[in-house]
Every structure is written in structure tokens, then in C-alpha cells.
N, C-alpha and C positions, 0 to 999 in steps of 0.2 A: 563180611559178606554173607556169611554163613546164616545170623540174626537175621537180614534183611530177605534173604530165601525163604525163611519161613513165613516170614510174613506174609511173600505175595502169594506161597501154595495153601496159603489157608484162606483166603480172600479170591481165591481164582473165580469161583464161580459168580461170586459180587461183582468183582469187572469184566467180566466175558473175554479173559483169558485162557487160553489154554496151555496146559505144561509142556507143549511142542513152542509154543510160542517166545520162552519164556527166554530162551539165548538171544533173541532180536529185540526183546524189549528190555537188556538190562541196562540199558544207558537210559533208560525212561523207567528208572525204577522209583529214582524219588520223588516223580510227578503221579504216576498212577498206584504206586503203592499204599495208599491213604482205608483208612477205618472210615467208610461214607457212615454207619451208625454212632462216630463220636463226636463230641463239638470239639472244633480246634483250640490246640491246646496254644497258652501261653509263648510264647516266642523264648527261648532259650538265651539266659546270657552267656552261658558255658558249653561248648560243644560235648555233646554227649560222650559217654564213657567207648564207645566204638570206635569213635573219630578219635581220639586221644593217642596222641604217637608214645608209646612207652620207651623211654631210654632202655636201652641192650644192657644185660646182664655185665657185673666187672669183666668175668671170665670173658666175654666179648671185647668189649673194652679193651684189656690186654692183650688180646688177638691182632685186635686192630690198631694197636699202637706197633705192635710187631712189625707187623705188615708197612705202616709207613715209615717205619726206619727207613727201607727198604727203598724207597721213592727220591726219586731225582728233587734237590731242593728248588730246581727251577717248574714242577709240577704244581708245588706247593705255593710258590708263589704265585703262580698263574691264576692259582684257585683250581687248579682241575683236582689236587686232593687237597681237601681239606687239614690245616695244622693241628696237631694232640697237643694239650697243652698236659705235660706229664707230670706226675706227681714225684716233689723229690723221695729220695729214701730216707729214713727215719735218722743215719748216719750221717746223713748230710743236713738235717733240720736241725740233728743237735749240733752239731762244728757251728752253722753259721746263727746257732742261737747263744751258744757260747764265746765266740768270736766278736766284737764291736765290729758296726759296719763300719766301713771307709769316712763316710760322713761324721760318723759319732769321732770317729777318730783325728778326723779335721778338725774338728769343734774343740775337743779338747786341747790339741795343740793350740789353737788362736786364743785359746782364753790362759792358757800358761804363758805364754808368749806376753801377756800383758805386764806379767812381773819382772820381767828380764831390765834389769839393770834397775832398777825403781829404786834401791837402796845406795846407789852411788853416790859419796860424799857424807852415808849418815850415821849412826852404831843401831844397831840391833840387842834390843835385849828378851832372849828366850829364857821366858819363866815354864822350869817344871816343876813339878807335883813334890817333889824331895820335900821333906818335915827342914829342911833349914831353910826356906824360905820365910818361914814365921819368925826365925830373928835375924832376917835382912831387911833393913827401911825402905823397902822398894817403892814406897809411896813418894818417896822424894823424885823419883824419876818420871814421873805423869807430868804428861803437859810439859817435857823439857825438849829444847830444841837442841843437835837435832839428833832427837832420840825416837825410834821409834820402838815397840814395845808387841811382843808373839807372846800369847797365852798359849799354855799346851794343855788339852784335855778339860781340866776342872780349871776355870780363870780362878783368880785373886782377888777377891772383892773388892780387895784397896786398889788394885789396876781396873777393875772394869770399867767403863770397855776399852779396850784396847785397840789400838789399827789395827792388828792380824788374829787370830783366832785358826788354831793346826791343831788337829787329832786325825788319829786312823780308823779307832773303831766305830760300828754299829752303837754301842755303849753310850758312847759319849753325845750322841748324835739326841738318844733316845732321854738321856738322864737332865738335860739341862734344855728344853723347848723355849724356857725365854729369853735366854740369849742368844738362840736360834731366830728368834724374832728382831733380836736387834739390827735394824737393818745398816748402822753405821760401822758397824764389822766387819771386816773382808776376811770370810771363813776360806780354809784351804784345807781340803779332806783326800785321804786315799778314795781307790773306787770302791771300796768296800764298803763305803759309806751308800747307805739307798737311803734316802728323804724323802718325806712325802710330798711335798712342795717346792717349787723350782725357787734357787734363788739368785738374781744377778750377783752378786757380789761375791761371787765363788767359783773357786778353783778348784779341780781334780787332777788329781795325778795318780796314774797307774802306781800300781807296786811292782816290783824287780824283785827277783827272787837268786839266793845267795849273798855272799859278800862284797862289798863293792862303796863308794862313794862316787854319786851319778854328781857330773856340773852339769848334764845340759836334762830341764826339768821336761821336756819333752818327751825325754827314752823312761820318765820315769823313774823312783828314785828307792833307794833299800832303805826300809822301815826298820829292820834288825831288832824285831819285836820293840824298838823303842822310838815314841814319838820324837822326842828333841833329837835325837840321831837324823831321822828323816828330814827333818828341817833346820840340820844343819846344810844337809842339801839345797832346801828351800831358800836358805840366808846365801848360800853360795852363788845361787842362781840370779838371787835379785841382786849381786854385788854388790852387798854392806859394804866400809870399810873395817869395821872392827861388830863381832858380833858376841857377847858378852852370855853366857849359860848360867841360868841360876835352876836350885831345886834338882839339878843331875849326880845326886846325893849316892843309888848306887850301894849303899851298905847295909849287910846283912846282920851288922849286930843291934842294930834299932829296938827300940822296941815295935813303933809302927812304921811303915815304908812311904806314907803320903802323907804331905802338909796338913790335911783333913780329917788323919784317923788312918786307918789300913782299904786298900782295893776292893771295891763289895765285891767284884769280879773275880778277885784270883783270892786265894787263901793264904796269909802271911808269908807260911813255910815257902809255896811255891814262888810266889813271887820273890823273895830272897836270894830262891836257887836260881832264879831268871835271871839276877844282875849279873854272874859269870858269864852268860853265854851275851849279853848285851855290850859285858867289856871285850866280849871277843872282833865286833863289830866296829867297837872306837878305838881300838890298836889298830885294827885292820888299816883304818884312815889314818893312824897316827904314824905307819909305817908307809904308806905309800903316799899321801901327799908332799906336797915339797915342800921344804921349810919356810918359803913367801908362804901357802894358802896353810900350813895351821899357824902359822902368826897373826893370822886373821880372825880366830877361833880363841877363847879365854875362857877356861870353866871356874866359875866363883863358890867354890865348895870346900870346908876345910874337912868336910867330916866322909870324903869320897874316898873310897881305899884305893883305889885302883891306880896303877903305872902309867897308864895312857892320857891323866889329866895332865900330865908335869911335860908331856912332849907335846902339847899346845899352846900357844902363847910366850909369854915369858915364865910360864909355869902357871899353876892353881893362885885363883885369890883367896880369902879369907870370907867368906860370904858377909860375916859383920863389916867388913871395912870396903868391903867393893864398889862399895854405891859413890862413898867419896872419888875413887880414881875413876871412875865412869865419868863424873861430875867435874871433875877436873880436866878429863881429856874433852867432853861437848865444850864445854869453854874455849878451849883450846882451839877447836873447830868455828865456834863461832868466829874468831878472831880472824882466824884466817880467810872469814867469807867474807870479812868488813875491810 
């Protein structure tokens, strides 16, 4: 209003007003206030910088959020005050940015829920990384009914591809993209896994932190820094009847720790010093399961040091000669479906 006063006490005498006049004429300010020496200007797309409502300072803002705390919510709804829509605090952006939503968490459940019992009536053979997988004939087990066959981490060329496909790390995710492409795979990753690309044929499951053996894959399962550990979980969940471990080797006097050479990830030494605390995780199981579910469980390693393969099964197999009594018991099974 201020801009528009000056205009008309400079023009007073142009339109034969007088500055007594000027309070009766100011609802006829934007008809008579005009420059009769300029040609009319252009028509405006954008209302002028005067007319322009300025949003209120924050400090306003938070005044005014104050204030409607304060306000009956039936005001509010009425429309007689207007609703703030408030910014969370920084404390609460992180919790629920760190937190899965509800939905995410639905999601994950229904797509784990599709493995539940999927292995009833068949054997399961989980291949790990262990250097004694190169002299077990594992290739005689492809294509055998009803076998079906879990690669962990780095597959086996003589297995690939496999029906399942389990790892936990980023790593592994990142190290092998073509068989990430394979879309006749059914991958099953921790969350710790991020991809760049969605894929139907895959499952996530949370990680559990401590000691434990999870049966139901929905609360999520203890990875105990070792893959095949966590997906003994997985084999337990899908109810194998008998599920067979090759390559959970485990021993620190090797020369190298994987079927391929040594971990480019971890350094000989450390990884060595890892199987102690990995055997601490399959006692754990080998103590509190009950003797029906590790009867169900058979590690086929002769070169594993450790106390906890011998209370599995009917004890450790011999990784050279395992392939035969695998082969003998699918037989067996067959028989029994005919």
C-alpha cells in the first residue's frame, strides 16, 4: 500500500485530486491511479511482486504450530483452524529409515513362506566352498531324482546351475553378475544383500543376531559368519528329508581355505582363526537340537576337525565315497514313490 501512495501523491495534480481526498478514494485506487503519459503496458502473467503473499518466517511457523497444539481437534476439522502438517525430528527420520516398513515386512514374509515345506520327501545337497569338494564326484549328482542341489557363495561349475543358489554377502552378490542373470536359479540372500535389480525368483531373509538355530524362516535365521550354517536353517525350513553338507571343511591346517584358491575377502590367517568361532555355532545346534532334527543333517568331510560333525547324522561321511550312499538312498526313495 505504501508503493501505491506514492504513486497517486505524485500524479495528484494530473487527476485533480486532492491529498484531503485521498482516504475516500482509496478503494478507487486501481482505477484512477494510472500514468495518462504511458502507453498501457502488457497484461501481466504473474501477479506483481506487491501482490505476492510471502510465507512467514520458520520462527513463525513454530509459533504457529505451538499455538495449534493448543486447539480443540474438532476446530480443526471443522476448518476453523487450519491443520500443520509437522515435520518429524531428525531421531525419528532415522528409527523409521532404519526400521523396514510394515509392508516391506509383509512382503518378505510371503515370499519366504513359498519355501516352506517345498523339500518334503527329497535330499538336499548343500555345496560349500571347502578345498575338498575338488575330490568329491559331485557331478554324478546333477540331474538326479530326487535330489535337489544348494550352491553357497561361489557355485561349482560342474553343478551349475543349480535349483538354489544361498549367500549372505554384498561380495558375492557383486563377484559373480552372470549368474545373477540366471534367471532358472532360485537365489536366497541375507538382507544385507542390496541389488541393483529386482528379481522374482528370490528370497530374503533377515539376519538374527547371537546364537541360535531359527526353524521358522520368517523370524529369520543366525548366519554365524557362515553360509551353509544359515542354510541349514533354510534346508530345515523347506523340510528336506535328509540334507547332505559337502565343502564345510573348516580346517586351519590347509594350505588354502576354498575350493578356488584362498577368500580374496578375508586374509588366510584370519579366516583360519574364523572356523573356531564358526564351530562354536554348530555345537550350539548340535547341543540343543534333538536327536530326530540332526539325524536329518550329514556332513560329508573327512578333513573337518571339529567335535560337532560326529553328533550329526550317523556321524561324518568320507567326502570321496559320499556321493555313492547319497545315490543309493535317492534310489531307495525312488522305489518307494513307485
Amino acid at each position: 500500500m505504501k508503493r501505491v501512495n506514492v504513486v497517486i501523491k505524485h500524479h495528484l495534480p494530473q487527476i485533480g485530486l486532492r491529498p484531503q481526498t485521498l482516504a475516500t478514494a482509496r478503494q478507487n485506487v486501481i482505477i484512477v491511479a494510472q500514468r495518462p503519459s504511458r502507453p498501457s503496458l502488457p497484461q501481466r502473467t504473474t501477479p506483481p511482486p506487491s501482490l505476492v503473499i510471502k510465507q512467514p518466517p520458520p520462527a513463525v511457523n513454530q509459533k504457529r504450530e505451538r499455538v495449534l497444539r493448543t486447539k480443540p481437534a474438532g476446530l480443526v476439522a471443522a476448518g476453523r483452524v487450519p491443520a500443520v502438517v509437522q515435520r518429524p525430528s531428525l531421531q525419528m527420520r532415522r528409527t523409521a529409515a532404519a526400521a523396514p516398513s510394515r509392508t516391506l515386512i509383509s512382503s518378505l514374509d510371503a515370499n519366504i513362506q513359498r519355501l516352506k515345506g517345498v523339500g518334503k520327501g527329497r535330499i538336499l545337497i548343500i555345496v560349500g566352498n571347502g578345498p575338498s569338494i575338488n575330490e568329491a564326484p559331485l557331478e554324478r549328482l546333477k540331474n538326479v531324482e530326487p535330489i535337489d542341489i544348494m550352491s553357497i557363495n561361489k557355485p561349482d561349475k560342474r553343478l551349475w546351475p543349480t535349483k538354489w543358489w544361498a549367500f549372505c554377502d554384498q561380495s558375492q552378490y557383486l563377484r559373480h553378475p552372470d549368474q545373477w542373470q540366471n534367471t532358472g536359479v532360485y537365489v536366497i540372500t541375507a538382507t544385507a544383500v542390496r541389488a541393483s535389480d529386482r528379481k522374482e525368483n528370490r528370497t530374503i531373509v533377515k539376519a538374527k543376531s547371537g546364537k541360535g538355530f531359527s526353524k521358522d524362516l520368517t523370524q529369520g535365521y543366525h548366519i554365524a559368519r557362515s553360509s551353509c550354517y544359515a542354510n541349514m536353517q533354510t534346508a530345515y525350513y523347506m523340510d528336506y528329508d535328509k540334507v547332505f553338507l559337502f565343502g564345510v571343511d573348516m580346517n586351519p591346517n590347509v594350505k588354502v581355505t576354498q575350493f578356488y584358491g584362498n577368500n580374496p575377502d578375508v586374509a588366510p590367517e584370519i579366516r583360519k582363526d574364523r572356523f573356531k568361532h564358526e564351530a562354536e555355532s554348530y555345537q550350539w545346534a548340535a547341543e540343543n537340537l534333538s536327536a530326530d532334527e540332526r539325524k536329518r543333517f550329514i556332513f560329508c568331510s573327512s578333513v573337518n576337525p571339529w567335535a560337532f560333525v560326529n553328533a550329526f547324522g550317523d556321524g561324518k561321511l568320507d567326502h570321496k565315497t559320499a556321493v555313492d550312499v547319497i545315490l543309493t538312498l535317492a534310489e531307495e526313495m525312488r522305489k518307494r514313490k513307485v
